[in-house]
C-alpha positions in Angstrom: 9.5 -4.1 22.7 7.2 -5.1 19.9 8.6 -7.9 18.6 7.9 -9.6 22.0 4.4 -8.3 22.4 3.6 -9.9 19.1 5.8 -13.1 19.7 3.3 -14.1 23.1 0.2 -13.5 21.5 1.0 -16.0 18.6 2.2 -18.6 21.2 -1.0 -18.3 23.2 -2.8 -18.4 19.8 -1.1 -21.2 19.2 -2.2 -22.6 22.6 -5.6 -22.3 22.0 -6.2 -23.7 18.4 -2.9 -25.3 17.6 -1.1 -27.3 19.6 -4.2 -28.3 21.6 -6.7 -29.1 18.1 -4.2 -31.8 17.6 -4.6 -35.2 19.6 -4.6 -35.2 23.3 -1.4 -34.0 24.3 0.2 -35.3 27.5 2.2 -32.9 30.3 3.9 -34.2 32.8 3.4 -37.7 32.4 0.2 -37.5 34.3 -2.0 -34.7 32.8 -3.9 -35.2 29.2 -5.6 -32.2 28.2 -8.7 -32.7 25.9 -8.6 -31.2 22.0 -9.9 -27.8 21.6 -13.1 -27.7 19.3 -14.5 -24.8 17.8 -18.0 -24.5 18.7 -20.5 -24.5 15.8 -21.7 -20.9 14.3 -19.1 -18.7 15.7 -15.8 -17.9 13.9 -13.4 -17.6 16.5 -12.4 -19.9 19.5 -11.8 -19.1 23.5 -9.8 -15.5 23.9 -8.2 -15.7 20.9 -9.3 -12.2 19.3 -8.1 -10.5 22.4 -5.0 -11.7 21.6 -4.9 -9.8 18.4 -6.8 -12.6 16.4 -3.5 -13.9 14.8 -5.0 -17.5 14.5 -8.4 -18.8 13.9 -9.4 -22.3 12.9 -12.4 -24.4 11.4 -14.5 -27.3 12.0 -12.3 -28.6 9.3 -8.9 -29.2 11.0 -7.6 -25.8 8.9 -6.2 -22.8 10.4 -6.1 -19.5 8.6 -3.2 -17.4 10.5 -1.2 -14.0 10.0 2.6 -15.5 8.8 5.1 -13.8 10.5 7.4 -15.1 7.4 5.9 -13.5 4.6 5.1 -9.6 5.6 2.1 -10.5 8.2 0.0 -12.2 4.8 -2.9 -14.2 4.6 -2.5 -18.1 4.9 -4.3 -21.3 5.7 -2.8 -24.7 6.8 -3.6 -28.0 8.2 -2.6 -27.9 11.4 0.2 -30.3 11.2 1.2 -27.9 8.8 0.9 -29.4 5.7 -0.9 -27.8 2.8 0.0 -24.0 3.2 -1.4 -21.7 0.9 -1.3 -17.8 0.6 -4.8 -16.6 0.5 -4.0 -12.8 0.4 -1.3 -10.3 1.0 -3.3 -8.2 3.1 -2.0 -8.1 6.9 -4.6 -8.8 8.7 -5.5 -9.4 12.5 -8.7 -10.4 14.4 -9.2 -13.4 12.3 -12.4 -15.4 11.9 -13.2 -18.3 10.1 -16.9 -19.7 9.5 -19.2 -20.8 6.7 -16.2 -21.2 4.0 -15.5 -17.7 4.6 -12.1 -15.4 6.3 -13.2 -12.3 7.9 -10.5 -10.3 9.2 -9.4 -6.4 10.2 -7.3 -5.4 7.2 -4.0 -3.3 8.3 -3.4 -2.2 4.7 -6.8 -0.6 4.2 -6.8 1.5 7.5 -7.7 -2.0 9.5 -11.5 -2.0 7.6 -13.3 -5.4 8.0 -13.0 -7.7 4.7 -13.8 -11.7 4.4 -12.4 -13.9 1.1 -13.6 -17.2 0.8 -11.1 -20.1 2.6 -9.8 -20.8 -1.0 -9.0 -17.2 -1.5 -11.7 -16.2 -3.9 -14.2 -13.6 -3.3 -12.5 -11.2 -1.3 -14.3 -7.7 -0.7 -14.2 -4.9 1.7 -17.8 -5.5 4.2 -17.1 -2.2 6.5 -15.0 0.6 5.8 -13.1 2.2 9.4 -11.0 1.6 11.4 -12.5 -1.5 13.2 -10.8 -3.8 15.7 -12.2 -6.8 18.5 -14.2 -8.6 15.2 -16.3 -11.6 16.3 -18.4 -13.4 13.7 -21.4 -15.5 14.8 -24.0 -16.5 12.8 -25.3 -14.1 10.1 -24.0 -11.0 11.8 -20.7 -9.6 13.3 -19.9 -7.7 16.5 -17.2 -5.2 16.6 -15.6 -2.1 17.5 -15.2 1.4 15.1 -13.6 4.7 16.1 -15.2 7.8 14.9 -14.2 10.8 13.2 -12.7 12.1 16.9 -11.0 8.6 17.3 -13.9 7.5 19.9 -14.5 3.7 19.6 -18.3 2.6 19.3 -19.3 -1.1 19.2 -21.2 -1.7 15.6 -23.5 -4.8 14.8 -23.4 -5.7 11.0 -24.4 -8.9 9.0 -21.8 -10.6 7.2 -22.9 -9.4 3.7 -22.1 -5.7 5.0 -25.9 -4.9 5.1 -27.9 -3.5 8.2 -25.1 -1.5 10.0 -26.3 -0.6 14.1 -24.4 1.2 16.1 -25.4 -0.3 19.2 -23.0 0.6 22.4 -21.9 4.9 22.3 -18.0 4.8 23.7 -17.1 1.6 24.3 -14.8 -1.1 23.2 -15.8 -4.9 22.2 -15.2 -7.4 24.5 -16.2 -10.9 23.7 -19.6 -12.3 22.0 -21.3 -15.2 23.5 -24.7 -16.5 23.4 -26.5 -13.6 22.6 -24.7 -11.4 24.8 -22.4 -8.6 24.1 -19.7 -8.3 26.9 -18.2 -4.7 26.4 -15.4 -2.1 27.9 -17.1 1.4 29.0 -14.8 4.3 27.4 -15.5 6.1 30.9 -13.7 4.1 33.9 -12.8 0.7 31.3 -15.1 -1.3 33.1 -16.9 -4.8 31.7 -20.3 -4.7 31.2 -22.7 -6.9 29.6 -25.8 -6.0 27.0 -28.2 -8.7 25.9 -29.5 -8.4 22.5 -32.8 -9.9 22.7 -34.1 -7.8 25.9 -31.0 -4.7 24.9 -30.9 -4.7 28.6 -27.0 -3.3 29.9 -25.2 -4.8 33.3 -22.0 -3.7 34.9 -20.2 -6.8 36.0 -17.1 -5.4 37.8 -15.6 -2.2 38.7 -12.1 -3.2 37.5 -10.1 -2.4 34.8 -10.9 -5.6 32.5 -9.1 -7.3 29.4 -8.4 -10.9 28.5 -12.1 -11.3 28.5 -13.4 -15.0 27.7 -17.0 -16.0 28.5 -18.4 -19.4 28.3 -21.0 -21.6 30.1 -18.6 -21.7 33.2 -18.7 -18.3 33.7 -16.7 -15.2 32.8 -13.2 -14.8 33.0 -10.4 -11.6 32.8 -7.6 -10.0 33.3 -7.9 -7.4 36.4 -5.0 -5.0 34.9 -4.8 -3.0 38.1 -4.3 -5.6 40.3 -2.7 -8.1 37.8 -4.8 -11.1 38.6 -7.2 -13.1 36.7 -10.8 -13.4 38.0 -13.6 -15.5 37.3 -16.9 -14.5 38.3 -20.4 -16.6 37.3 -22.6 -15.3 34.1 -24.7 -13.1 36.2 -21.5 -11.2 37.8 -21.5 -12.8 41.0 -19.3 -14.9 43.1 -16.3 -13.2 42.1 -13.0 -14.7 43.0 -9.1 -14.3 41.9 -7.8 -17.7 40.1 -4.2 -17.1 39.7 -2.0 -13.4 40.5 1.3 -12.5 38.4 1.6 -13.9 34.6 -0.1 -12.0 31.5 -1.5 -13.1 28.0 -4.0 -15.1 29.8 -6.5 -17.6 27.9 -9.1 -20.0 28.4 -11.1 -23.1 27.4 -13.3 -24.9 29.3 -11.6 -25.8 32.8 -8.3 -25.0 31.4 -6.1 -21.5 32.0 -3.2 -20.4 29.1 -1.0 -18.3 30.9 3.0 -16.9 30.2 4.4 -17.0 34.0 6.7 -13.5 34.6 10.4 -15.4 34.3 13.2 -14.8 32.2 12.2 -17.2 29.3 8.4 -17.0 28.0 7.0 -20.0 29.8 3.8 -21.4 28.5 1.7 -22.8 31.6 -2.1 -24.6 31.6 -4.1 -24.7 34.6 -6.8 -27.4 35.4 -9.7 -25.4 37.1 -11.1 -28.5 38.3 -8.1 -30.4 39.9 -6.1 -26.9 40.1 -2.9 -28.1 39.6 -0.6 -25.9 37.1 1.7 -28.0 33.9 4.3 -26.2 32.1 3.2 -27.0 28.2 6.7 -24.9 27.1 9.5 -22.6 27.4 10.6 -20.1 24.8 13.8 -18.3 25.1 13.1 -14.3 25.3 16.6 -13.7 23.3 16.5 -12.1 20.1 17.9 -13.1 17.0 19.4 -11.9 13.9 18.6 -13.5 10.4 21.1 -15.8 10.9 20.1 -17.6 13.9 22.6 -15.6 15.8 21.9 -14.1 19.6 21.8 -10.5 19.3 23.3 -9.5 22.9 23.4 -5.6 22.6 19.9 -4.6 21.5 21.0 -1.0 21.8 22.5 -1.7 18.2 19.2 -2.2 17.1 17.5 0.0 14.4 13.6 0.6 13.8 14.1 -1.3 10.5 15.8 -4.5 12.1 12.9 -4.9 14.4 10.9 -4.5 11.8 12.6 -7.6 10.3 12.5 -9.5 13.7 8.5 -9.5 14.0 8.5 -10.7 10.1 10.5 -13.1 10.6 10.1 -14.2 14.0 7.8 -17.2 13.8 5.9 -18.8 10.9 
């Protein structure tokens, strides 16, 4: 149901850079998980573009998020949720923030990459296509395009829209991090790594890999074919399965963002390093009509008031 595909990503979004940027938070009475902090020069933080990119945040204490309130626009906050401003009414999804700019996948314009200036000034079209998986680092961005024949290519590009590479044939974008392009292979969907410096390609794993988030711990992802998560070392070695069951998976630093398989959507953190598991919330998977009111035969349902539901479900 789409409506609850798009409801979990913006609670693990959520995870990641909102309710965890604000002061350390205490579960369970014991537990006290750290703030998340954006690391300097790239534009998106921990798994979050996987997710769809719904969310991104600064170095600021802003967040610049998809509202599910307003027809999927264009809008930045503090992240107590104070100062909320429209910056465009483009729809737009694999958000990045960085340098005082936006840069996001714009749905209304056939998802091509555009960036507008965090006080909503300046905005302009960088790469035409249909381009998805957008991570901004530095001067440049790293991203995926599909072709006339709807084959997806990853694509280098700096962030004024100059010096356009196509750099991996059939292959979808995986995650960026220090100086390494982790990728999906069209043929077999396996991860593999390319170093830019050296342009030297390694196949990390044989399995069927999403969720990807890479850091100095190591790289993690979702094995969709066995439905676990796995963490292997930077080199691809000394693979091992952290947790089995769940889905919407995401990391920072020692900490696992997970939704447990149960009747409600539960939000659950796991400590790597003490490995004990802390329920951060519970949301109920009923649906609702504008009124607040539980909807209890779905079958009732039309195209046009799900449509409604996924604008109006959250923010």
């Amino acid at each position: 149901m789409p409506m609850e595909a798009d409801m979990k990503r913006i609670f693990i979004g959520l995870i990641a850079i909102g309710i965890l940027t604000l002061a350390s938070c205490a579960v369970a009475d014991e537990t006290t998980i750290p703030p998340v902090v954006q690391a300097d020069g790239y534009g998106y933080i921990a798994g979050n573009i996987g997710q769809g990119g719904l969310m991104a945040g600064d170095l600021k204490g802003s967040v610049y998020y998809r509202s599910e309130s307003d027809h999927w626009a264009l809008y930045t906050a503090n992240l107590d949720g104070s100062e909320k401003v429209k910056l465009s009414d483009d729809r737009g999804s694999n958000i990045n923030a960085l340098g005082g700019w936006v840069y996001y996948t714009n749905f209304d314009d056939n998802f091509s990459i555009y960036k507008i200036r965090t006080d909503g000034s300046e905005r302009q079209r960088i790469v035409e296509g249909y381009c998805s998986n957008l991570y901004v680092t530095g001067d440049r961005m790293y991203f995926d395009m599909r072709d006339e024949s709807n084959m997806s290519h990853v694509y280098s590009v700096r962030t004024e829209g100059h010096d356009l590479k196509k750099i991996i044939p059939e292959a979808y974008m995986a995650y960026y991090y220090d100086d390494v392009v982790y990728y999906i292979s069209y043929n077999g969907l396996n991860l593999w790594k390319l170093d830019i410096e050296t342009d030297e390609k390694q196949k990390l794993t044989d399995n069927y890999s999403v969720y990807v988030v890479v850091d100095d711990t190591g790289i993690c992802y979702w094995n969709v074919n066995e439905g676990t998560y796995n963490q292997m070392n930077l080199e691809g070695g000394e693979e091992r399965t952290v947790l089995s069951g769940g889905d919407y998976y995401n990391k920072f630093n020692q900490y696992i963002y997970f939704i447990k398989s149960g009747q409600n959507y539960d939000l659950y953190a796991l400590d790597l390093e003490i490995e004990i598991e802390d329920k951060l919330s519970s949301f109920s998977s009923e649906v609702f009509d504008e009124n607040g009111k539980v909807i209890s035969d779905l079958s009732s349902l039309s195209e046009d008031d799900f449509s409604f539901q996924e604008r109006a479900s959250f923010i």
